[in-house]
Structures are given as C-alpha cells and as structure tokens.
N, C-alpha and C positions, 0 to 999 in steps of 0.2 A: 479593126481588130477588137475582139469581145476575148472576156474572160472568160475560161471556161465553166468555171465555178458557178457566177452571177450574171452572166451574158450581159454585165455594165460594158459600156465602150470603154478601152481600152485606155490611157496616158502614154506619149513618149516620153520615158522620162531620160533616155541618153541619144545622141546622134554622134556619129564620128564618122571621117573615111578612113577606109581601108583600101590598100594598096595590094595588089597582088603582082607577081614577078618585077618588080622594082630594084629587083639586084640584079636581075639576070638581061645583059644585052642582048643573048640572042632569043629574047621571049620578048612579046607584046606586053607592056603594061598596062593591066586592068585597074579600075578605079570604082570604087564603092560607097556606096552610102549607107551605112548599117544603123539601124533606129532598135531601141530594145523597148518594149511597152509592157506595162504594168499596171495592175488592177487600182483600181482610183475608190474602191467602194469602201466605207471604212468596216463596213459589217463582213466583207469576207474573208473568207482565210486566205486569199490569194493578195490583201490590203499589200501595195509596198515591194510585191516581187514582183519580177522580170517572169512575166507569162510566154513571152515570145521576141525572137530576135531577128529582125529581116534585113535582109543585104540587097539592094538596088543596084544596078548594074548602071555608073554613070557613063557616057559617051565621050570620047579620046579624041580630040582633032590633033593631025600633024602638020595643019594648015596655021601657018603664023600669023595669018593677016586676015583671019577670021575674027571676024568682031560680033 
C-alpha cells in the first residue's frame, strides 16, 4: 500500500478483528482482519493519517479437532 500523495510504502499503524453476524444464529459468522495504514513520510501532508482501511476475510473452521 502506497500513499497517494508521496507513493512512500505505506505503515500499519492499527490491526483488529472484526466480527460480522456474531449476534445473529441463524447467519454464519464472519471473521476479519482489518489493518488501517498510514503515510510514514514526514514531509507529506498525508504524515500520520489513515490513507486506507482493508478488511481480510479470515477462515471459520466448525471442525474441533482441527489443529
């Protein structure tokens, strides 16, 4: 991921999962990985913001005995 501004590579500077239909039983729950990345260059004006947010689609086993 590049900034759009300075085309520097980009920093993650947050990770979290996110949860999607986790209230609802009669819906599958989805599982996410969402990274928000931010301009690392100190010279641009994009320095320190969240240039872009991406959500990873993680994979759900219903298998217990999956190791």
């Amino acid at each position: 991921m590049q900034c759009p501004k300075c085309k520097i590579e980009a920093a993650i500077v947050k990770s979290e999962y996110i949860t999607v239909n986790d209230d609802s039983p009669d819906k599958e729950t989805e599982l996410y990985l969402q990274h928000e990345y931010a301009c690392r260059n100190h010279a641009c004006d994009n320095f320190k913001k969240v240039i872009a947010t991406v959500k990873n689609p993680l994979r759900l086993s219903k298998d217990t005995t999956e190791t």
